[in-house]
C-alpha positions as CSV (number, residue, x, y, z in Angstrom):
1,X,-45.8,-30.2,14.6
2,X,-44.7,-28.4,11.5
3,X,-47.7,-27.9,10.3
4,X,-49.0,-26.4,13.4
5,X,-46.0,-23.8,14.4
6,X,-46.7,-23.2,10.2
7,X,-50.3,-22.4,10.7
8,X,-49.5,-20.4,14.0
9,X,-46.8,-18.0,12.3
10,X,-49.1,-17.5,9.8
11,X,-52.3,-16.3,12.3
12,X,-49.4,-13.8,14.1
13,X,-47.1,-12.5,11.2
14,X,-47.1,-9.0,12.5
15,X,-45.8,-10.3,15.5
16,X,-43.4,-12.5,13.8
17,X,-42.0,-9.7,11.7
18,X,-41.6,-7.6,15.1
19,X,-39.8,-10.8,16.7
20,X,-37.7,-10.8,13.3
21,X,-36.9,-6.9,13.5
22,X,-36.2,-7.5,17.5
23,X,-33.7,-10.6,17.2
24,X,-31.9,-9.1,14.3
25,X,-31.1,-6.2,16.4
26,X,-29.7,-8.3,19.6
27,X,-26.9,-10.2,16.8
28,X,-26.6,-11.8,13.5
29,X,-27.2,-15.6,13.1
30,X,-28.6,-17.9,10.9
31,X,-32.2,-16.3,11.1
32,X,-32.5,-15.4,7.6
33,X,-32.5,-19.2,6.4
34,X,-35.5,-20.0,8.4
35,X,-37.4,-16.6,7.2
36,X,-36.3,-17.7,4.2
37,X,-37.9,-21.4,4.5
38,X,-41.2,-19.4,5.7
39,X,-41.3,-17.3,2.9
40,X,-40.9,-20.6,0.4
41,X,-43.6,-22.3,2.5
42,X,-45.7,-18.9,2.0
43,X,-46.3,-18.6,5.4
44,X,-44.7,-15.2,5.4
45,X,-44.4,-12.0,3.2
46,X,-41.1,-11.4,1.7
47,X,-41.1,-7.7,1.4
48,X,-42.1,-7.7,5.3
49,X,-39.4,-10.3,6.4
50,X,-36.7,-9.2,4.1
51,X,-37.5,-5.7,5.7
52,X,-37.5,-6.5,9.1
53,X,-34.5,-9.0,9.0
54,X,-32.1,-5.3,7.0
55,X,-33.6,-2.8,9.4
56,X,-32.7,-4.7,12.5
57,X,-29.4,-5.8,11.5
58,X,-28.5,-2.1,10.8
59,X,-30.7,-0.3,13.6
60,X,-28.5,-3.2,15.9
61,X,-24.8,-2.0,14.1
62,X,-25.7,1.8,14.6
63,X,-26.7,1.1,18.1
64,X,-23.4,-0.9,19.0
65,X,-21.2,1.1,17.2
66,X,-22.5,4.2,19.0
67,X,-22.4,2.2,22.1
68,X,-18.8,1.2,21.8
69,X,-18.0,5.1,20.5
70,X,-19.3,6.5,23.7
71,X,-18.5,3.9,26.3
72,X,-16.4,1.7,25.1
73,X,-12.8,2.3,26.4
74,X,-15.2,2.1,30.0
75,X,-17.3,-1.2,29.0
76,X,-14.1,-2.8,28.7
77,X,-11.9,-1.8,31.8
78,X,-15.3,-3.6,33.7
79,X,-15.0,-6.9,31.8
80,X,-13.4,-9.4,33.5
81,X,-9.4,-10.0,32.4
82,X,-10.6,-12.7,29.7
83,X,-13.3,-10.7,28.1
84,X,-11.3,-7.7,28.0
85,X,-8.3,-9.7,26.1
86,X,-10.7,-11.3,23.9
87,X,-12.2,-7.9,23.0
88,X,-8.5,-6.4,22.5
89,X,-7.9,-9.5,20.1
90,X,-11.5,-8.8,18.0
91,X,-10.0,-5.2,17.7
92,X,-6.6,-6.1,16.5
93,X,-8.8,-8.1,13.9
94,X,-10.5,-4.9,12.7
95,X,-7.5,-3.1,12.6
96,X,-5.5,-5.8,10.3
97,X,-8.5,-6.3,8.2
98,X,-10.3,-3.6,8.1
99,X,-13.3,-3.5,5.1
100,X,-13.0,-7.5,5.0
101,X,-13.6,-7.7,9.1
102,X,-17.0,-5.5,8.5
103,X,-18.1,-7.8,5.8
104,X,-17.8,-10.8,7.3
105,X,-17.6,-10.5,11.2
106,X,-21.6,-11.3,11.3
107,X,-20.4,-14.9,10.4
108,X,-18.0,-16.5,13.0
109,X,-19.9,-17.7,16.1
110,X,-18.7,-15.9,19.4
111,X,-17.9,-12.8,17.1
112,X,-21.7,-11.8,15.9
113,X,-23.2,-10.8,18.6
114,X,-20.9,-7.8,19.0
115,X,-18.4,-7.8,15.7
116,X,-19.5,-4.4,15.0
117,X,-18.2,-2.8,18.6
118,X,-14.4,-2.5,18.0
119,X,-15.4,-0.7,14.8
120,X,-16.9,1.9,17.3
121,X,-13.8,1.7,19.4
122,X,-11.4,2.3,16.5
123,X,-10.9,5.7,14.4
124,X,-12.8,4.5,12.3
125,X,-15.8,7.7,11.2
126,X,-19.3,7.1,11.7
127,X,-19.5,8.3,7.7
128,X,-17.5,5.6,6.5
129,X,-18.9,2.5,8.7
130,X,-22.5,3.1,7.7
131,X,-22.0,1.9,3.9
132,X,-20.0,-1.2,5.1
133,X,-22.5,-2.2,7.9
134,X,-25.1,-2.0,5.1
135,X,-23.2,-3.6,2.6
136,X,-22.9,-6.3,5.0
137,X,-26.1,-6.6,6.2
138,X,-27.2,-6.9,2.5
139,X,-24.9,-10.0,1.7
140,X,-25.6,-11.3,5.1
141,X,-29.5,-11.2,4.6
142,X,-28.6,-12.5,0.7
143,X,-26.9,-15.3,1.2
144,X,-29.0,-17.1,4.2
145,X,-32.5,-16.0,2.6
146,X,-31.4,-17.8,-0.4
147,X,-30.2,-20.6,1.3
148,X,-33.3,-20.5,3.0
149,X,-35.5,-19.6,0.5
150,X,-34.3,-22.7,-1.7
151,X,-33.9,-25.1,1.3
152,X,-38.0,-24.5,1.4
153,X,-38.8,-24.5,-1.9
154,X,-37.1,-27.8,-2.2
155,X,-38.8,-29.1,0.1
156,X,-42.3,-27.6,-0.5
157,X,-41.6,-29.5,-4.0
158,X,-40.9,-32.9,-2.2
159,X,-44.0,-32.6,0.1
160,X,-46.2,-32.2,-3.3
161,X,-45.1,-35.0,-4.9
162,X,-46.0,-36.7,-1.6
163,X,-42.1,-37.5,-0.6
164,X,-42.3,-36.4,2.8
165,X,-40.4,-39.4,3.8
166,X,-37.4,-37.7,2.7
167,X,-37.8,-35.2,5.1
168,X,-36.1,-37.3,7.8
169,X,-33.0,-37.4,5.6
170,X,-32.9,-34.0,4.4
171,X,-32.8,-32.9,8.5
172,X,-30.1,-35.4,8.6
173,X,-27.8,-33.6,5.5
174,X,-28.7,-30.1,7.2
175,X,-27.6,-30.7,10.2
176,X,-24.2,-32.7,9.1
177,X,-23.7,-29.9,6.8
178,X,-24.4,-27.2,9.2
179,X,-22.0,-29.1,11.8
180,X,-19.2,-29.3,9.1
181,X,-20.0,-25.2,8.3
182,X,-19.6,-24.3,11.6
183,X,-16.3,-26.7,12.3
184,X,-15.3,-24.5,9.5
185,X,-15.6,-21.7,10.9
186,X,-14.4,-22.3,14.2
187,X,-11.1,-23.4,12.5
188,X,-10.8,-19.8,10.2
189,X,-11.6,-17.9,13.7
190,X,-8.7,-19.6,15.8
191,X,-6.5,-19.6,12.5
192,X,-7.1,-15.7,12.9
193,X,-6.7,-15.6,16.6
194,X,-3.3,-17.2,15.8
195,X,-2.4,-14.7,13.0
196,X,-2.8,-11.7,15.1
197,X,-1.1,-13.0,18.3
């Protein structure tokens, strides 16, 4: 199965790269590990992926931020009553921590998709957020490509020495790993909810 979504991405990488641009606008996940793994397994470029995964995490900041700056305040009178007190509590998070929030709210699940809107709703200058959204956009496309990157060079290394059996195992440590990352986070996000209530 690998081996055939492998040979696929590799017939389509221009389309791949647009799908990479494209999702990297709607939020910021883990994306960049498995671009990463595809670049190890040299099924795609890294200057093209590596591209596409920076521009569309910052074409999707600018667009939010503008978004939010515009039509903000009105987005979020027509949110239901929940919505609209969880976006009040993302934007007391801003406003405690400031720089640190724009560098690291692409990482909390529930706050990616949309981290970057209460930095349009703030008073915050269009000046000043565009050299922290790239900043983090940069060490958000850093740390998962690596991750990534050596995830699949590792195991391009165990399929050559014809260890593939391992495979099976290393899924196994990814996922438990992943599942303990995200518990993780879960915990600092409702340790922060707590802070700012």
């Amino acid at each position: 199965m690998f081996e055939t979504i492998n040979l696929w991405i590799q017939d389509h990488q221009d389309l791949v790269y647009i799908l990479i641009f494209t999702y990297c606008v709607s939020k910021s996940s883990i994306l960049p590990v498995f671009a990463g793994m595809l670049v190890a397994a040299e099924s795609l470029m890294i200057v093209p992926a590596v591209t596409s995964m920076i521009a569309g995490g910052l074409v999707g900041d600018v667009l939010r931020f503008g978004l939010a700056r515009k039509y903000g305040d009105a987005i979020v009178r027509k949110l239901p009553k929940s919505l609209s007190d969880w976006m009040s509590k993302t934007l007391r998070l801003f406003e405690h921590y400031g720089v640190a929030y724009i560098l690291l709210c692409r990482y909390p699940h529930g706050v990616r998709s949309f981290g970057v809107f209460p930095v349009g709703m703030s008073s915050m200058s269009f000046i000043r957020f565009l050299p922290l959204s790239i900043a983090s956009v940069l060490l958000w496309v850093g740390l998962y490509y690596g991750l990534g990157h050596s995830l699949g060079a590792g195991m391009s290394e165990l399929v050559e020495q014809n260890l593939a059996m391992l495979s099976p195992i290393l899924l196994i440590v990814f996922l438990v790993l992943g599942w303990f990352a995200l518990r993780r986070i879960d915990r600092l996000e409702q340790q922060a909810e707590r802070a700012i209530k």
